[in-house]
C-alpha positions in Angstrom: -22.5 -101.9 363.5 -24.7 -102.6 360.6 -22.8 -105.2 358.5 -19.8 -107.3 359.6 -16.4 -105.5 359.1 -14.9 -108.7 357.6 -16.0 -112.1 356.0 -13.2 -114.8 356.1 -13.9 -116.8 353.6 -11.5 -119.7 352.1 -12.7 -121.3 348.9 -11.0 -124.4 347.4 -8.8 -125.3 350.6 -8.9 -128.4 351.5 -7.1 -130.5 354.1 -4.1 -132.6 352.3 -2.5 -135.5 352.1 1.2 -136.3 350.0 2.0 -139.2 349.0 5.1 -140.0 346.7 4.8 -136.4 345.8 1.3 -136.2 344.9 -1.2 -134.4 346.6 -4.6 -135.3 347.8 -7.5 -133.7 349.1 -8.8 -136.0 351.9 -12.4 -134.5 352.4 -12.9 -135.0 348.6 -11.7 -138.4 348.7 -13.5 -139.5 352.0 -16.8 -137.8 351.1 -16.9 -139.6 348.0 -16.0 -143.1 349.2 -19.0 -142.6 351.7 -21.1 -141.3 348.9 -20.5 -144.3 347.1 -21.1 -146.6 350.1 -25.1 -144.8 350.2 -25.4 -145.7 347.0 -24.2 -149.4 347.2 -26.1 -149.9 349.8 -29.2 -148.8 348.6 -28.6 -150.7 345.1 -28.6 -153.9 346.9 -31.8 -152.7 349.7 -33.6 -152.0 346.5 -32.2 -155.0 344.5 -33.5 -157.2 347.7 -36.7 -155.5 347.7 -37.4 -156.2 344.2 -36.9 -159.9 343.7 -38.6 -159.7 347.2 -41.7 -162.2 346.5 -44.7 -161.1 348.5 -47.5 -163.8 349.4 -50.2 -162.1 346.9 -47.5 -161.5 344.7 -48.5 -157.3 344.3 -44.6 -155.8 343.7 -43.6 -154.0 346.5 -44.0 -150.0 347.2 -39.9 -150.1 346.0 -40.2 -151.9 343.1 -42.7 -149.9 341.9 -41.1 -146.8 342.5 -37.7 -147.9 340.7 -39.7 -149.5 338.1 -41.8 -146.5 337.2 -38.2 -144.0 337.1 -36.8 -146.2 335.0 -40.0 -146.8 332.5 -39.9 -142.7 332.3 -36.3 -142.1 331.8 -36.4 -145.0 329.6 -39.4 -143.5 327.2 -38.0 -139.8 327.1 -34.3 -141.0 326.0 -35.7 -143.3 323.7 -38.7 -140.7 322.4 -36.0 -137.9 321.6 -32.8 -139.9 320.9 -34.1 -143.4 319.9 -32.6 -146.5 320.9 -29.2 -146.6 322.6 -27.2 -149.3 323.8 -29.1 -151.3 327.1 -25.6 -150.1 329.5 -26.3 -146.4 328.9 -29.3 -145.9 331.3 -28.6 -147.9 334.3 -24.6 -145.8 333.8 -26.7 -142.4 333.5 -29.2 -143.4 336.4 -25.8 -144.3 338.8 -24.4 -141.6 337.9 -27.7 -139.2 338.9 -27.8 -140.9 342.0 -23.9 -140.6 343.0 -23.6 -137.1 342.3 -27.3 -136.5 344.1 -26.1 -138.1 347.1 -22.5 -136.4 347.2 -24.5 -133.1 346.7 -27.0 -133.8 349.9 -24.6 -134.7 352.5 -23.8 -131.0 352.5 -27.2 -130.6 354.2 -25.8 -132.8 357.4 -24.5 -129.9 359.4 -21.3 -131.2 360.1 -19.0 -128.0 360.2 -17.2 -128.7 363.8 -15.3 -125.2 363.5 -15.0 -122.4 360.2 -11.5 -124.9 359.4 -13.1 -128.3 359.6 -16.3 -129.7 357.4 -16.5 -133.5 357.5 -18.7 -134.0 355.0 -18.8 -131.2 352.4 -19.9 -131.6 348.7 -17.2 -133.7 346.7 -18.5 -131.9 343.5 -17.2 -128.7 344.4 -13.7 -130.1 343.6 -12.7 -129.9 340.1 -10.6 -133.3 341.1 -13.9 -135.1 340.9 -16.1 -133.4 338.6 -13.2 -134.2 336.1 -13.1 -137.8 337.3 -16.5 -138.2 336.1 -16.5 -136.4 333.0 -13.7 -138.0 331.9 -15.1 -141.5 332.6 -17.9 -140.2 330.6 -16.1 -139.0 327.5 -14.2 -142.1 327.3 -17.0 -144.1 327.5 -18.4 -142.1 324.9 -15.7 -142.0 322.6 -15.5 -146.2 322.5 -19.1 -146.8 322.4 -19.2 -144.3 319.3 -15.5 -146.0 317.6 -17.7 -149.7 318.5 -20.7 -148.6 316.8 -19.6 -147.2 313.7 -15.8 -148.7 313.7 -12.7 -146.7 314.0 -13.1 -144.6 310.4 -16.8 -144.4 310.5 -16.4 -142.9 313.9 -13.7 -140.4 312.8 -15.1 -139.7 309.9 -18.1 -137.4 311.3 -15.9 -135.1 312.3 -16.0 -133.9 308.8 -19.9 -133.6 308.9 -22.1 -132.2 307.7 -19.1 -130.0 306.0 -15.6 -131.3 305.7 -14.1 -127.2 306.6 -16.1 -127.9 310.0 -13.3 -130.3 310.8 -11.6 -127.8 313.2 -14.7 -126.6 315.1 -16.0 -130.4 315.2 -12.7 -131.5 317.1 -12.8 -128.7 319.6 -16.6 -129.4 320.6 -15.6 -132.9 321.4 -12.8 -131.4 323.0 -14.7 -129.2 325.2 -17.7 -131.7 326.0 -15.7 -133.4 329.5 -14.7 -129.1 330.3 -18.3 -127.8 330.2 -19.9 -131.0 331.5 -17.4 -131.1 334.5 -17.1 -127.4 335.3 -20.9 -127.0 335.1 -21.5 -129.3 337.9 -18.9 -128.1 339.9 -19.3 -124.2 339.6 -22.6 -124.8 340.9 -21.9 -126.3 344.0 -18.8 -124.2 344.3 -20.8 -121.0 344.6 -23.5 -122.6 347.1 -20.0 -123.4 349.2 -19.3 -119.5 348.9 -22.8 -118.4 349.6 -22.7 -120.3 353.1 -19.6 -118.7 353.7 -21.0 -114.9 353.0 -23.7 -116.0 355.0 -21.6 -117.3 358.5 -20.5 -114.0 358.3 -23.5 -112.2 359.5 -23.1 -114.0 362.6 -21.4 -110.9 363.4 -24.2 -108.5 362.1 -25.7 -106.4 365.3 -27.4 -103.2 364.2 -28.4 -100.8 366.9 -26.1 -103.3 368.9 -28.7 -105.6 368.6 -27.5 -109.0 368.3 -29.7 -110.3 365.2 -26.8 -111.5 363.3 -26.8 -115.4 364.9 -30.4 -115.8 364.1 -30.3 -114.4 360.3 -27.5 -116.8 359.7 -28.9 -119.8 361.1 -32.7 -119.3 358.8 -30.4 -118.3 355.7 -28.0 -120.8 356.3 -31.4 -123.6 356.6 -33.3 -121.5 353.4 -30.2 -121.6 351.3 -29.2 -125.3 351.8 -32.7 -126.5 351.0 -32.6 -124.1 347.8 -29.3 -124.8 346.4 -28.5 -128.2 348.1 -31.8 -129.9 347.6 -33.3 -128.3 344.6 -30.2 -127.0 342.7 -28.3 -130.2 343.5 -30.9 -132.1 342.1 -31.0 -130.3 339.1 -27.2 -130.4 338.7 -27.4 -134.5 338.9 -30.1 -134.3 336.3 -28.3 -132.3 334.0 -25.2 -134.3 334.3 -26.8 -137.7 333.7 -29.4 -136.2 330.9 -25.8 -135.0 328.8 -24.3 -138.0 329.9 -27.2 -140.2 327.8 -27.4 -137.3 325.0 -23.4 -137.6 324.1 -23.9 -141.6 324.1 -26.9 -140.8 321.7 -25.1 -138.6 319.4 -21.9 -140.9 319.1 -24.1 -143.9 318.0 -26.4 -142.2 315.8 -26.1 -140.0 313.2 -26.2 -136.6 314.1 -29.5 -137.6 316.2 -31.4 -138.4 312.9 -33.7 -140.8 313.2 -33.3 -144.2 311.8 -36.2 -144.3 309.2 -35.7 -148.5 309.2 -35.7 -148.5 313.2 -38.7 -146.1 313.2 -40.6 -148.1 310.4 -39.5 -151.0 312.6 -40.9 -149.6 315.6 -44.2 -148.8 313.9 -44.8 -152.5 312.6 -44.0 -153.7 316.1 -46.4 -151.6 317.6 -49.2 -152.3 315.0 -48.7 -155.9 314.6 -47.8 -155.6 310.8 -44.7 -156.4 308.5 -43.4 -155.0 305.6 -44.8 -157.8 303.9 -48.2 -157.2 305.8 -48.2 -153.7 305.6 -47.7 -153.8 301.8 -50.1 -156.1 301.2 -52.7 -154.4 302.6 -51.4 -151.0 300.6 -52.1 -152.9 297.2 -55.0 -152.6 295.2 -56.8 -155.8 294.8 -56.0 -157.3 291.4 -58.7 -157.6 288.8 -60.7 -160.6 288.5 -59.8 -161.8 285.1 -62.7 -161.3 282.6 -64.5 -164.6 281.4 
């Protein structure tokens, strides 16, 4: 036999729960209550760590760390989007690290049979992926309507043309749908790809039995590409859009405040307007005697 005959393979089935006619899917929910937990837990480890005061006072190997991602995320959001409101990182950054640890447990190999996975990726349900982006938009859409006010907010739907109206509510429309679905059709098909690839367990060409060995180094390759790398990426991606939609509903379009930039200027120079203007005059004549 060269290739297996038959690949079972059962995507989006989850084991259920009803309750007053609702139904649940318990991995999802347990995997992301435990997901959670890592990340609580290591907020307050690494909150410990940082007010930690060391006898020669030299911040710890932590602090530094968390210090120095949060110095770079920091720059780049404020280098390509300017100033947003102080909440937005530390929501983007949870939000990185949430869906980064939900998409590594599904390195732990925790299948017990092909029926049963204790701790598979909660972000290949669309149940959560929604969640998020949901959470997200609505954040969005009151941080914009408290920035600008209720008209001013509604109002840029009719930028930078008023006939754009249509296509202007539909983007914002489709925002929470692309952001959500992107994350989770990614981890969906690294679900799918372990599957095809528990079925060459069967593979024995020349009735060689090869088949268990291919699977397990595919099954160890694939995980560290698409669990490790492509995970990683996907938790970038979500919290990078997360900060850029925050962005564009407090700005303007993501034009650049010329006040805020002048602003930013002086403050880095050490000069005022008042300064700056003074030192831009000519000198004035001394008056002739």
């Amino acid at each position: 036999m060269i290739a297996p005959l038959e690949i079972e393979i059962h995507p989006g089935e989850h084991p259920e729960g009803h309750l007053f006619g609702w139904t649940f899917n318990l991995d999802t929910i347990w995997v992301t209550v435990v997901a959670g937990a890592i990340v609580v837990a290591l907020g307050f480890w690494a909150r410990a760590k940082l007010t930690e005061e060391t006898p020669d006072h030299i911040p710890t190997k932590i602090q530094l760390v968390w210090e120095t991602i949060i110095n770079q995320v920091t720059e780049q959001v404020t280098a390509n989007l300017g100033k947003v409101n102080d909440f937005v990182i530390p929501l983007a950054t949870a939000l990185f690290f949430f869906i980064l640890t939900a998409n590594w447990l599904e390195i732990i190999p925790t299948e017990i049979n092909s029926d049963t996975h204790l701790l598979p990726s909660p972000t290949a349900d669309t149940n959560l992926t929604y969640a998020m982006a949901a959470i997200v938009i609505i954040g969005v859409w009151s941080f914009g309507i408290r920035q600008k006010g209720l008209k001013g907010y509604l109002k840029h739907f009719l930028e930078p043309y008023p006939y754009l109206l249509p296509l202007n509510i539909l983007e914002e429309l489709v925002k929470p749908i692309t952001l959500a679905l992107r994350l989770f059709g990614n981890i969906f098909a690294g679900g799918i790809m372990l599957g095809l690839i528990a079925g060459l367990v069967s593979l024995a060409p020349a009735h060689i039995p090869l088949g268990g060995f291919l699977a397990a180094v595919l099954n160890v390759v694939w995980k560290l590409f698409d669990t490790m790398f492509l995970g990683g990426l996907q938790a970038f991606i979500f919290a990078l859009l997360t900060v850029l939609y925050f962005g564009m509903a407090g700005g303007d379009h993501g034009d650049h405040d010329e006040h805020d930039e002048r602003s930013a200027v002086e403050e880095q120079t050490g000069l005022d307007d008042h300064t700056a203007a003074d030192d831009r005059a000519p000198a004035a004549p001394e008056p002739a005697h």
